[in-house]
C-alpha positions as CSV (number, residue, x, y, z in Angstrom):
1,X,23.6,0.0,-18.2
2,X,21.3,-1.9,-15.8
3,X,18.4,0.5,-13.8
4,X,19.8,-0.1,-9.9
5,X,18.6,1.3,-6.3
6,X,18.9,5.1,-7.1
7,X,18.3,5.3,-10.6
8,X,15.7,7.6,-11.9
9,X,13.9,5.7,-14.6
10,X,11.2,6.3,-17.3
11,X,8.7,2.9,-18.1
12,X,5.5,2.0,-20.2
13,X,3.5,-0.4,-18.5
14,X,0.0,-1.9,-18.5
15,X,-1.4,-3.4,-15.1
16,X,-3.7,-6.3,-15.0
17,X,-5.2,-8.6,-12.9
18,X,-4.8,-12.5,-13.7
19,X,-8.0,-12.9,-15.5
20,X,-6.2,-10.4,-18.4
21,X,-8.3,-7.0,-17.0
22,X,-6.4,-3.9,-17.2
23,X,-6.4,-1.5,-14.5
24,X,-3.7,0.4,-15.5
25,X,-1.4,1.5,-18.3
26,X,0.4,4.3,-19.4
27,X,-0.1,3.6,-23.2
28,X,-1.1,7.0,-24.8
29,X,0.5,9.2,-22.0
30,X,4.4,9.9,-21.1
31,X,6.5,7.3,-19.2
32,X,6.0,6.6,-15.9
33,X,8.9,8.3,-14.0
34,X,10.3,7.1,-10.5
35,X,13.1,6.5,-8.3
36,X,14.6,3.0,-7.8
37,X,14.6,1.6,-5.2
38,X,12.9,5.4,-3.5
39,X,9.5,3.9,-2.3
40,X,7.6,5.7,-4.4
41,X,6.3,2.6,-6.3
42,X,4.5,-1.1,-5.1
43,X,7.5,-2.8,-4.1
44,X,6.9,-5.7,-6.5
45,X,6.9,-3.6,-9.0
46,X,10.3,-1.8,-8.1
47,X,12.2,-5.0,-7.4
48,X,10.9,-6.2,-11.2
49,X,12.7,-3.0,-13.1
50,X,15.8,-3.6,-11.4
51,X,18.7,-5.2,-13.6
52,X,17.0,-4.1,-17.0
53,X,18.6,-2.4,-19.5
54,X,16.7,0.4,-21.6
55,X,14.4,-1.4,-24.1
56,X,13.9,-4.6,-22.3
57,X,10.8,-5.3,-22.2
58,X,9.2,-8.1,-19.1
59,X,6.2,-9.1,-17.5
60,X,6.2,-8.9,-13.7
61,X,3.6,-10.3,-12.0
62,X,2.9,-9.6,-8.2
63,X,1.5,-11.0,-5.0
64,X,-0.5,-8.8,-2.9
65,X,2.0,-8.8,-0.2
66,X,4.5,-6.7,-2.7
67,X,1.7,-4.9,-3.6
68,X,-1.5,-3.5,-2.1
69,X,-1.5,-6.0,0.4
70,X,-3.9,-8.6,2.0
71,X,-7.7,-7.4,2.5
72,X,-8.4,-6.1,5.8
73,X,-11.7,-7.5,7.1
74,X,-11.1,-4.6,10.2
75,X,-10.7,-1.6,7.5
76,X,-14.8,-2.5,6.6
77,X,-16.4,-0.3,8.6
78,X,-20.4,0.9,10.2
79,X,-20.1,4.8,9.8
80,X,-23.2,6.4,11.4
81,X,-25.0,7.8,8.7
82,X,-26.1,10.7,10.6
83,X,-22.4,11.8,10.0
84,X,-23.4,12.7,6.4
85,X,-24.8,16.0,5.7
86,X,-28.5,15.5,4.8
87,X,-29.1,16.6,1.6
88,X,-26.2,14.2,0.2
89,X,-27.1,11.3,-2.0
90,X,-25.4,7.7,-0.9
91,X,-25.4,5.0,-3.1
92,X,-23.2,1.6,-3.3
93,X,-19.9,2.0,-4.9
94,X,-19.4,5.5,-4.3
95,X,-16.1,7.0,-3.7
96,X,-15.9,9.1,-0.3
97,X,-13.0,10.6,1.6
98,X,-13.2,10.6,5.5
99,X,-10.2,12.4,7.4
100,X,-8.3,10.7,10.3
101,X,-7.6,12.3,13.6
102,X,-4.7,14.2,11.9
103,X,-6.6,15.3,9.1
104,X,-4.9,13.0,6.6
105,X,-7.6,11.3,3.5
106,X,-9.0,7.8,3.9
107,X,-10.2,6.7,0.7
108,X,-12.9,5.1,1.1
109,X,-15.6,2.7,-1.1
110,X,-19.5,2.8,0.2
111,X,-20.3,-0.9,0.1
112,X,-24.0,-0.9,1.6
113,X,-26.6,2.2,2.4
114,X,-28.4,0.8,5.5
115,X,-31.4,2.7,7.4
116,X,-28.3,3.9,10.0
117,X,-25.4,3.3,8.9
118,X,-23.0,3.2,5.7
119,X,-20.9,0.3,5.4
120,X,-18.2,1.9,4.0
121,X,-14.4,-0.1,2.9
122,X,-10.9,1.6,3.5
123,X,-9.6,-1.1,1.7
124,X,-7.3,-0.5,-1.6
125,X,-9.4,-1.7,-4.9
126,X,-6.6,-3.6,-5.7
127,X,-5.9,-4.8,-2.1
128,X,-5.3,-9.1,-2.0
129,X,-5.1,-9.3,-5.5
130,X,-2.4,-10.6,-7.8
131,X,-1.2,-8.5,-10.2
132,X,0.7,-8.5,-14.1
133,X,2.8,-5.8,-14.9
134,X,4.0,-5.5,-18.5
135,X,6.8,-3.5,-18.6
136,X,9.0,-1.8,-20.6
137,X,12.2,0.5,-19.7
138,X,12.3,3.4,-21.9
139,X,15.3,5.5,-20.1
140,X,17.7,5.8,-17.0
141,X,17.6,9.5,-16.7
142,X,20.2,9.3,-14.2
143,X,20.3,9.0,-10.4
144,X,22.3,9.5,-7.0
145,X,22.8,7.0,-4.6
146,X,19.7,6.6,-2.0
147,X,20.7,7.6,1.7
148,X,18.9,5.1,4.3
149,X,19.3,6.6,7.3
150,X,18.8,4.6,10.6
151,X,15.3,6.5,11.6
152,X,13.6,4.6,8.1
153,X,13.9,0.9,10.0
């Protein structure tokens, strides 16, 4: 049996970048579990698993448009440091969250501490990189077909 769109599947993977560093892997933990084909993964990565059988084993490797995407020169950003309570400590590299007009997260990365400003990046860490996926199906748990429905295009 070959995993397909719909399948819920279990893997073991290790993610790395081309010069060999891992950034990822779920050695020592349980399988990653996902949906086919369901949107929950990189779509690189989802397209790779489809056809294997359990126990194949496959290195994918991925370009940052089936992935994280291109960088976004626009998502580095001036954020007025007098936005930031006083008494917090901002360095480069730090993770912060900001909120969007609706309240949802925007990871962000503080590149640069200026006198005024933060130079913050909303960019992914792995955003216009290529990445290697080593990959291993350990078990279709089963699945239902996946209903597209014409408000998802």
């Amino acid at each position: 049996m070959q995993a397909k769109v719909g399948d819920v599947v279990r893997v073991h993977y290790t993610g790395k970048l081309l010069d060999g560093t891992t950034f990822d892997s779920s050695v020592g933990r349980s399988p990653l579990e996902f949906t086919v084909g369901g949107g929950m993964m990189i779509a690189g990565f989802d397209e790779g698993v489809k056809g294997m059988q359990v126990g194949d084993k496959k290195t994918i490797q991925i370009a940052p448009g089936d992935a994280y995407g291109e960088r976004d020169e626009s998502a580095v950003i001036d954020f007025p440091k007098s936005n930031i309570p006083e008494n917090m400590p901002i360095e480069a590299g730090m993770q912060l969250t900001l909120r969007d007009q609706r309240g949802n997260p925007i990871p962000v990365v503080v590149l640069e501490v200026k006198d005024d400003i933060i130079v913050l990046d909303a960019n992914h860490a792995l955003a216009g990189k290529d990445l290697v996926f080593d990959v291993e199906l350990v078990e279709i748990v089963g699945g239902k077909p996946l209903i597209i429905t014409p408000d998802q295009f």
